[in-house]
N, C-alpha and C positions, 0 to 999 in steps of 0.2 A: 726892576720894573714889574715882570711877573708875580713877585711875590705877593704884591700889590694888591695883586685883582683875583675876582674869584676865577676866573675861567674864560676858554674859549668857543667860538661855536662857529661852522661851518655854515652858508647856505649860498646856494649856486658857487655866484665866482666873488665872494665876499668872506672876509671874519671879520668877527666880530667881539669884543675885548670887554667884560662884565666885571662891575664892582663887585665889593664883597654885598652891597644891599641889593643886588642885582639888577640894576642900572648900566645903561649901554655907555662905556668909555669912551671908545670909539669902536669906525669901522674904517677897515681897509678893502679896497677894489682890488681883484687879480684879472687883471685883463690880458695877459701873454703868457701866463703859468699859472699851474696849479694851487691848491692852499695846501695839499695833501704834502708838497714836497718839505712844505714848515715845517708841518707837525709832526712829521717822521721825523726830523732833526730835532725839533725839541722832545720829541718822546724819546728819543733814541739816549738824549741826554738829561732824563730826568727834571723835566723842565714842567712837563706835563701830564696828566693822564687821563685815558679816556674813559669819560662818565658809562657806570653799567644799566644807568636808567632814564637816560637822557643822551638819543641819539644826535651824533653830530659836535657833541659837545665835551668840552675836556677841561677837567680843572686843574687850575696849576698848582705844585708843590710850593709848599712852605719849605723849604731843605737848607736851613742854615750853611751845611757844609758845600753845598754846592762851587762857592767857590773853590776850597779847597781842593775839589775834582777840578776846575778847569786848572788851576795852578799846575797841577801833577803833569795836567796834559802839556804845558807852556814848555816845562822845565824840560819835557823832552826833546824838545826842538824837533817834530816832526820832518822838518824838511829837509835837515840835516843829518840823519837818522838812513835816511830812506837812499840807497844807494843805487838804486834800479829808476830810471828815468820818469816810468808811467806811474802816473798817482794810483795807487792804492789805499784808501783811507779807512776803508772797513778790515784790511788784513791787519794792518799796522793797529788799529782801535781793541783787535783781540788781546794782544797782547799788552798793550797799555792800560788796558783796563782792570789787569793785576795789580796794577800799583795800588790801586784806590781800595785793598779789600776792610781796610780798616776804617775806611772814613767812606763810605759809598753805600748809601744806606740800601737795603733792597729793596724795591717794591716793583711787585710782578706786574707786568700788564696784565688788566684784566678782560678785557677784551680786544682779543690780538689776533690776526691770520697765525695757524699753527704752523706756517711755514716761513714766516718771514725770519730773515735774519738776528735782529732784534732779540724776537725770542728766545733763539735758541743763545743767545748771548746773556740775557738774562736769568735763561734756566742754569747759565754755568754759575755765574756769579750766586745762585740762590743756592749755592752752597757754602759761601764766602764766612757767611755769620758762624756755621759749624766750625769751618777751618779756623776761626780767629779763635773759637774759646778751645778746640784742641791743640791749639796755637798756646796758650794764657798755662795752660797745662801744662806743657809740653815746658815751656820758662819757667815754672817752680818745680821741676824735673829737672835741669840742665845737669845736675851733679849725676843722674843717673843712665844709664846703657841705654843706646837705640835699642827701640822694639822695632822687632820687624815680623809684622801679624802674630799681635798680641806675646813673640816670645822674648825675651831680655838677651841681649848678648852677652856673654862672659864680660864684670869689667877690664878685664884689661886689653889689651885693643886685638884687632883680631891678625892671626897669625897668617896670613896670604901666603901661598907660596907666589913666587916673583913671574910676572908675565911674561910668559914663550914668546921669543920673535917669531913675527909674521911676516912674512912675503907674498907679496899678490903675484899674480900668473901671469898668463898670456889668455890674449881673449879668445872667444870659439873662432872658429875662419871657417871659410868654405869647404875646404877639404877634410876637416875633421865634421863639419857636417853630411857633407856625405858620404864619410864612411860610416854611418848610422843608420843611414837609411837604407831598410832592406829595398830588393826588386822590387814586393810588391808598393812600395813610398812609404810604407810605415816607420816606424823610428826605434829600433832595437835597443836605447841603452838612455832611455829618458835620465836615469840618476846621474848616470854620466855626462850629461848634458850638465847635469844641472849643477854638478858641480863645478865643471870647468869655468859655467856662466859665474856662479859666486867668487869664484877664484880671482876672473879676470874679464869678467864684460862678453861681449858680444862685437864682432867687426862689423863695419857698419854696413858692408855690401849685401848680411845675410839677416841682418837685426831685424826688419820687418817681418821678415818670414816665419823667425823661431818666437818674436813677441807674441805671433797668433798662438803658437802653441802655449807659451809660459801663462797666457791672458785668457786660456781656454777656449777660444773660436777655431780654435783647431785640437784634434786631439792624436798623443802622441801614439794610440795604437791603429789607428785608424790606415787601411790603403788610400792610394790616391783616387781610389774611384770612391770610395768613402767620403775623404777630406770635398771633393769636388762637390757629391749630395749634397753634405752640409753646409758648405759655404753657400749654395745654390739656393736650399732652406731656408738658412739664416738670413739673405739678401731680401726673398721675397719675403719673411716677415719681419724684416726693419721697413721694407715699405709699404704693408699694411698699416704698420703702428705711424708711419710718415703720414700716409693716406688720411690716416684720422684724424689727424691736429690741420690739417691743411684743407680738409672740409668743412670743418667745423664753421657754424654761419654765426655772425655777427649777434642776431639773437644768443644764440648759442654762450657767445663770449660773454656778453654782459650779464648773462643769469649765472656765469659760471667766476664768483670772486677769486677763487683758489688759482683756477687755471690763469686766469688774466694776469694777475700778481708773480704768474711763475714765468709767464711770456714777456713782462714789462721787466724783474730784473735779468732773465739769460740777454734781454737786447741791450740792457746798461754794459752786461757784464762781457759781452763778446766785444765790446768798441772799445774795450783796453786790456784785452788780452793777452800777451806777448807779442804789441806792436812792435818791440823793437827787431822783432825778426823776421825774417825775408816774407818768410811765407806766409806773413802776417800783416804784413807792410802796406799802405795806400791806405787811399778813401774808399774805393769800389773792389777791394779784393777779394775774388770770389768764395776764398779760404775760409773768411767769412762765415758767410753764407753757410758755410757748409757744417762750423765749427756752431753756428746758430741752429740750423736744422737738426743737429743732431741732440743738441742738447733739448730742442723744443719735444724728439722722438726718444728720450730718456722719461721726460716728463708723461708720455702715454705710457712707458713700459713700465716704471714706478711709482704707479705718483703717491702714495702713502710718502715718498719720500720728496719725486718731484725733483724741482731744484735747488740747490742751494749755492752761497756765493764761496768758491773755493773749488766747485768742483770743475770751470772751464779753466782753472790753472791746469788741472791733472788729465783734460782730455788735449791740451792744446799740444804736445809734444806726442801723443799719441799717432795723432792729426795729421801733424805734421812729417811725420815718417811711414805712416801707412797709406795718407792719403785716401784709399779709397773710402768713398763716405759711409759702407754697410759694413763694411770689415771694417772702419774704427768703430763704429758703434758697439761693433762688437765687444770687442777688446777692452773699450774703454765699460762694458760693463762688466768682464771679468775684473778689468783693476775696482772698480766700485766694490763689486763682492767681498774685494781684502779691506777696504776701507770706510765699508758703510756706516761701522760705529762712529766715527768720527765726524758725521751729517747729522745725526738721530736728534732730534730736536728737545729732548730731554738730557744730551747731552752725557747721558751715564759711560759711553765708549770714551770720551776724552777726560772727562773727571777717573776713570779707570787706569787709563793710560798714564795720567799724570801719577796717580799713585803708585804704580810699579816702576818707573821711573823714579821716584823720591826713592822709593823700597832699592833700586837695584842702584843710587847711589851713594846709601848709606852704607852698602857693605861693602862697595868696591872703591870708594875714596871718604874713609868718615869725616878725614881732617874737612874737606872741601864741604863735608854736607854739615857737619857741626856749623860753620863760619856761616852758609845758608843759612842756619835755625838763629844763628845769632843775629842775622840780620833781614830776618824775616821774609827769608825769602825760599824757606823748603817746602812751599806748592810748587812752584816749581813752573807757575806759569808764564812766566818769561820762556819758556818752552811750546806753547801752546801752538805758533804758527809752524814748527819745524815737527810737528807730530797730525797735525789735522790737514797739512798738505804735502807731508812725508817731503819735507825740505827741499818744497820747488823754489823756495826763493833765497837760498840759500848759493846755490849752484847752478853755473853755465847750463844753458838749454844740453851740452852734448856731454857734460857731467852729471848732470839728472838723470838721461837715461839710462848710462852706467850703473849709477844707484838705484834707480827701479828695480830696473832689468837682475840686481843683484840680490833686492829684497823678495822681489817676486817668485826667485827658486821655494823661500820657504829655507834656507841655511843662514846658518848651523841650527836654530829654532826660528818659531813663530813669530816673536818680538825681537828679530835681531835690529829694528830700529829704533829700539829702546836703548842699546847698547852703543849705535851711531850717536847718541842724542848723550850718554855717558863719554864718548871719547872724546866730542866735541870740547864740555865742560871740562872732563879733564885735563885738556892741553891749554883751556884757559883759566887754570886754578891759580894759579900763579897772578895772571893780571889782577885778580877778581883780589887775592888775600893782600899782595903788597899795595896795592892800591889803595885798600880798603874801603873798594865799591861797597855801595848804599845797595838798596834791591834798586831803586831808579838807574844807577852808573852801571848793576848789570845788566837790566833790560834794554840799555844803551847802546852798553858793548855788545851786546850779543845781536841786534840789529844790522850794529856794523859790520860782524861777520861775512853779511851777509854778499857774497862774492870774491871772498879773501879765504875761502878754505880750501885745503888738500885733500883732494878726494881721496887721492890715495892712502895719503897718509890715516886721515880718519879710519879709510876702512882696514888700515890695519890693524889699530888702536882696537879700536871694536871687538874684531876677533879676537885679538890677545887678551883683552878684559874678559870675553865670554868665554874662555878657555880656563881662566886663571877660577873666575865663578862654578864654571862645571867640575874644575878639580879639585874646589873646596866643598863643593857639595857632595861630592862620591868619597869625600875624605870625612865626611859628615854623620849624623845619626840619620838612619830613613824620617824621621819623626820632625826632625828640625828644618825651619827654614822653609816650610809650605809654601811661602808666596815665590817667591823665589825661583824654589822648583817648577809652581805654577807657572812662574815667567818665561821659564825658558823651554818650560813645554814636556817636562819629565811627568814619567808616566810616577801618580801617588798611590800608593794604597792608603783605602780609607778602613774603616772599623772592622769590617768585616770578612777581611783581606784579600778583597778584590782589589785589581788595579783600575786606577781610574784615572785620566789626559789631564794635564794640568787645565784646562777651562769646562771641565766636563759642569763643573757648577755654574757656572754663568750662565749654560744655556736653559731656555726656557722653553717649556713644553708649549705647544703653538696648536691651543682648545678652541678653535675658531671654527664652529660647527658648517658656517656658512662656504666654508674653502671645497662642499664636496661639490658645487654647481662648480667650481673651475678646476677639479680635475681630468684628465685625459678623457676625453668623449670617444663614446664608440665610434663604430662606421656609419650607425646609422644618423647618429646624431649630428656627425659632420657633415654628411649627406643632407641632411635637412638644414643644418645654418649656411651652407653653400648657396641653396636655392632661395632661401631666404634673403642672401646676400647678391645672387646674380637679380631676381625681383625688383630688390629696393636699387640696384644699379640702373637696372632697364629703363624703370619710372621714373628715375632722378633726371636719365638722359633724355627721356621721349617728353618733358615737362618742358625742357630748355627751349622746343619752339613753338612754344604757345604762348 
């Protein structure tokens, strides 16, 4: 029917449906909803797009293949897929929307909030077209050696030494907690902490406490009259930055699109939360409220980044073990700091992630990644929800935090959940080859996973795989296997034979002349925005009775 017509157009609580001579179709009345919620459905599915010189108005695509996208979507059986109660239709959408890189034509919106979901789904996929011709490549190549950044592997397969058995521990307890902590509260033997935490978790009677430290709201040198300061600090400026989104006047809102757009999806996205859990549970639960505020007080503290949909998965378990609402905030912005590439609306952290993940399973099980290549499925994005929300929907609310809590140390390296995401695949190599999934029957099964895994067992896998990796590469040339090295965090020498961090290249110099008005103000300058701010308070209140 779309095809049909040239286009759509907005006005008040009406659309309106245009021939191609530009003659009115029809028109539809919204009298109980919006129109806006359409056309983000049909935009979201290439049905439409929005005109760059004619406001309100959206032409629809001509896309032959279009159906061929919704087929893909049928064949998955969403509902059958989906093993966790509460609909989630945008988590499940990412990863389904691998399937289509070959028949899913790109075309970017061009005038789009730079923060909507949407986008940053689109910015993934506008990579899709490069992947399919190094794809095309890569298939009149199959006779020859994975590269693994830009080097050839020896042909004949590679000579592994055999995976070390691994054993998981015993988790930290209360009384190895306090033997760490000196008289004055400070914490004497943070590595040892943090090992023990990788080995074996955390008990739960002490878990909130050490999470502050592992999540940075607390710091492990600090005395307890320290730790008290800062918590004290950090409390009153989480509700400054609260104070400000809660003032903010009506006017205010409507001239501000960005903000409104980030307040309208945190409230979609707090009312299916991890309802099925207690402390999430009812119509009026004030948990709520709380897991809402904090997230609306994120959006003042970042908003370059703001919000995005994924990120009240990773504060909800925070939340709900810490409880209090300025110490999770906290917290939940330390975990942000380990995962904010995975938000970036240009998407280069997860398009990054997926490639060292292909890189770290071509060396560690080629048969499995060969069978991938042959069935079109070494992007590898059937992985994409278990790397952009470090596999909350994978695992039990009380197995999640295990695995945070375990990635969080930063052991054995930096992407040891790149490794989780290798052990996982390799225990289901076997389903995937005798089977002889499709990339559709693996994006299927690996859905299903989803609550059927062993925690423990993965993480032992994990380790053993990154052990078997680090003593092929100390068995190695320094010269070989750059990404690799980069992945797992070894120090490289480069040209000049300096040593340099495996991500020292990624990062990027931050020439943003404007950053020196928000650096650390003097005394006197605080002294003046105080008075400035006790003023605008006085007047705000002495206004209210007149």
């Amino acid at each position: 029917f779309l095809r049909e017509l040239k286009g759509l157009e907005t006005y008040r609580d009406e659309l309106r449906f245009y021939n191609h001579d530009s003659t009115v179709h029809s028109v539809y009345l919204f009298r109980q909803t919006s129109t806006s919620i359409l056309l983000q459905l049909l935009e979201r599915f290439r049905c439409v797009r929005k005109s760059t010189n004619r406001k309100n108005f959206y032409r629809c695509i001509d896309d032959p293949d279009q159906d061929m996208l919704q087929k893909s979507f049928s064949e998955l059986d969403i509902a059958k897929i989906r093993s966790r109660p509460r609909p989630r239709p945008y988590m499940d959408m990412l990863s389904k929307l691998a399937n289509v890189q070959h028949i899913l034509p790109i075309h970017r919106p061009v005038s789009q909030s730079a923060i909507t979901d949407e986008l940053r789904l689109s910015n993934l996929n506008a990579s899709v077209e490069a992947d399919s011709n190094r794809q095309s490549t890569a298939d009149q190549q199959q006779s020859q050696p994975v590269a693994v950044n830009g080097e050839a592997e020896p042909t004949e397969s590679k000579k592994l030494a055999p995976r070390p058995a691994v054993h998981r521990g015993l988790p930290l307890d209360a009384g190895t907690w306090e033997d760490v902590k000196c008289p004055n509260g400070s914490i004497s033997d943070p590595e040892r902490i943090k090992e023990i935490i990788f080995r074996g978790g955390i008990k739960q009677d002490i878990r909130a406490e050490v999470w502050k430290y592992l999540l940075g709201l607390d710091v492990w040198e600090h005395t307890a009259q320290q730790r008290d300061e800062r918590r004290a600090h950090k409390t009153q400026e989480y509700f400054q930055m609260k104070f400000q989104w809660l003032t903010m006047t009506a006017t205010q809102e409507h001239n501000f699109t960005g903000y409104r757009e980030r307040k309208c999806q945190i409230e979609k996205d707090v009312k299916r939360t991890d309802r099925t859990y207690d402390f999430f549970a009812g119509d009026d639960n004030p948990n709520l409220a709380k897991l809402q505020d904090i997230l609306m007080t994120y959006v003042m503290y970042n908003f370059d980044l703001g919000y995005v949909q994924g990120m009240s998965d990773l504060l909800a378990p925070i939340l709900s073990l810490v409880q209090n609402e300025a110490e999770s905030f906290w917290c939940f912005v330390g975990f942000m700091h380990k995962v904010f590439a995975n938000f970036d609306i240009d998407q280069k952290g997860m398009k990054q992630q997926l490639e060292h993940l292909r890189v770290l399973l071509s060396f560690v099980n080629e048969r499995l990644f060969n069978y991938m290549r042959e069935n079109q499925s070494e992007n590898m994005y059937f992985c994409f929800r278990w790397l952009l929300v470090w596999f909350k929907r994978e695992f039990s609310n009380a197995d999640i935090m295990q695995l945070w809590e375990v990635l969080w140390t930063g052991l054995p390296c930096p992407n040891f959940h790149l490794f989780v995401c290798v052990a996982i695949l390799d225990q289901e190599m076997d389903v995937f080859i005798d089977g002889q999934f499709s990339f559709t029957e693996i994006l299927k099964h690996v859905n299903e996973l989803s609550g059927n895994l062993n925690l423990e067992a993965v993480l032992e896998q994990a380790e053993s795989i990154y052990l078997q990796v680090k003593q092929a590469l100390e068995t190695s040339s320094k010269e070989s296997y750059h990404e690799l090295r980069k992945i797992i965090g070894e120090q490289l020498t480069s040209s000049d034979g300096s040593g340099t961090t495996g991500n020292t290249d990624e990062d990027e110099d931050d020439d943003d002349s404007c950053m020196s008005i928000v650096n650390e103000r003097s005394p006197e300058e605080k002294e003046m925005l105080q008075r400035k701010l006790d003023e605008a308070c006085d007047l705000s209140l002495s206004y209210m009775f007149f």
